[in-house]
C-alpha angles and dihedrals in degrees: 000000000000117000131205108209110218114196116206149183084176083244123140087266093054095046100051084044082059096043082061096048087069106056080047096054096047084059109036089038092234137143128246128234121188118205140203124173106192085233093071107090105036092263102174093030094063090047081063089055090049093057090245120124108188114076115216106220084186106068095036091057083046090052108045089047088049094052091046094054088052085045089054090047088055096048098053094046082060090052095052090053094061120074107253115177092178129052114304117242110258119236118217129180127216124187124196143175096209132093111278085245101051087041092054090053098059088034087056099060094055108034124041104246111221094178142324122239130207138178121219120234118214100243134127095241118100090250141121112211122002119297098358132112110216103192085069100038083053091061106044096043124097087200144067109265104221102203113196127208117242093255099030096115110170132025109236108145122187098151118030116176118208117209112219145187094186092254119147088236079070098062095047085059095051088045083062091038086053095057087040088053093048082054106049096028099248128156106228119230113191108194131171118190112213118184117247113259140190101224110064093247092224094182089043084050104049085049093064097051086049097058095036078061094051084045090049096052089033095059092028089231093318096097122071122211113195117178105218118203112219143124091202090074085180096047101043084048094053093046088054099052085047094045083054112039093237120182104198140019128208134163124161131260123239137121116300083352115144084252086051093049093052101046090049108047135087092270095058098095102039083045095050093046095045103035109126101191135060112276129216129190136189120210131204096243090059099040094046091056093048093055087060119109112257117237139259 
């Protein structure tokens, strides 16, 4: 069975990203697991505030697996509020002491991952969700990573706008975006933004009617591809999601991609803080293995 990894500090922000796993997991027909790592919140670092130096292992681990439980309780009572004819996904919780990354990766060789979910937290620091560092946690996933905004409560998607840099990378991640639309009922926009130059680009040109053709035969006419001018990359993104009504952003994640470019920039920050729609990201890991011939 598919699961949906819910990461949670059991904040505002953790609880509305779970709220939106469910809607995830009853179409996809997925599980739900529900996941505290004793570093989130800053467990040792708040004894320090408190004037205590000790640090009772004991009553963390009690406590995360306490709040999980209560998390889990929430969760099903949701559940029960929608109409769900099929089975209803199941919510498991999982508490660790050991760094996200190191617990996904044990996670990873006993349950099939689907995605991984994450609230953003409103901080100055150039993370996601509280203590982690995304940039590491990308390139070690096989999975999307789906990041919530703080106030983004539910998941319903009509309108869902896909960065790209014409790479083929890009393609293997639609193909999956096209499945997920069929499923959830989204309309796909592919846009690439290209500064204004003086100096008509012909190769650059010619790359983006090459891969308008690929769009076109990979959504059969139902996916449309729009090439944005702007040096602002940030900024023309953003004016496109907002001239459209989109619900929801992805691009994928891979050295000197569009994605990497993004997130690496000086705008990441600001772009990951302030961003008002659901993000999704494809990493290389995943996309690499999605480009693998299937076996026979």
């Amino acid at each position: 069975m598919k699961t949906i990894i819910v990461l949670t500090d059991f904040s505002k922000a953790a609880r509305n990203a779970a709220n939106a796993s469910v809607d995830i997991a009853l179409q996809l027909r997925a599980d739900i697991l529900l996941l505290n790592s004793y570093l989130i919140p800053f467990a040792v670092f708040s004894m320090e505030g408190e004037g205590r130096t000790m640090v009772d292992t004991s009553l963390i681990a009690s406590t995360s697996e306490s709040g999980l439980k209560k998390e889990a309780r929430r969760l099903r009572r949701l559940i029960n509020t929608r109409n769900v004819v099929e089975q209803k996904p199941n919510i498991t919780i999982h508490s660790s002491i050991d760094s996200i990354g190191h617990t996904l990766k044990n996670l990873n060789s006993s349950i099939q991952i689907e995605m991984l979910v994450i609230g953003v937290h409103q901080t100055s620091l150039p993370l996601i969700f509280s203590a982690i560092d995304f940039e590491p946690l990308l390139k070690q996933i096989h999975y999307p990573m789906l990041i919530m905004p703080r106030n983004h409560k539910g998941f319903l998607i009509q309108d869902f706008v896909f960065a790209t840099d014409l790479k083929n990378e890009d393609l293997i991640a639609l193909r999956l975006m096209r499945s997920y639309a069929k499923a959830f009922g989204f309309r796909i926009h592919v846009c690439h933004v290209s500064k204004p130059v003086f100096v008509p680009d012909f190769i650059e040109e010619d790359k983006v009617q090459k891969f308008g053709h690929h769009i076109a035969l990979l959504g059969e006419g139902n996916i449309t591809f729009t090439n944005l001018k702007g040096r602002n990359v940030v900024k023309t993104l953003n004016e496109f999601t907002r001239s459209i009504q989109a619900d929801m952003i992805g691009i994928t994640h891979n050295p000197h991609s569009f994605g990497w470019k993004l997130l690496n920039d000086t705008h990441t920050s600001k772009l990951i803080r302030h961003q008002k729609l659901p993000m999704v990201i494809f990493p290389q890991n995943f996309l690499n293995d999605l480009s693998k011939p299937m076996p026979i």
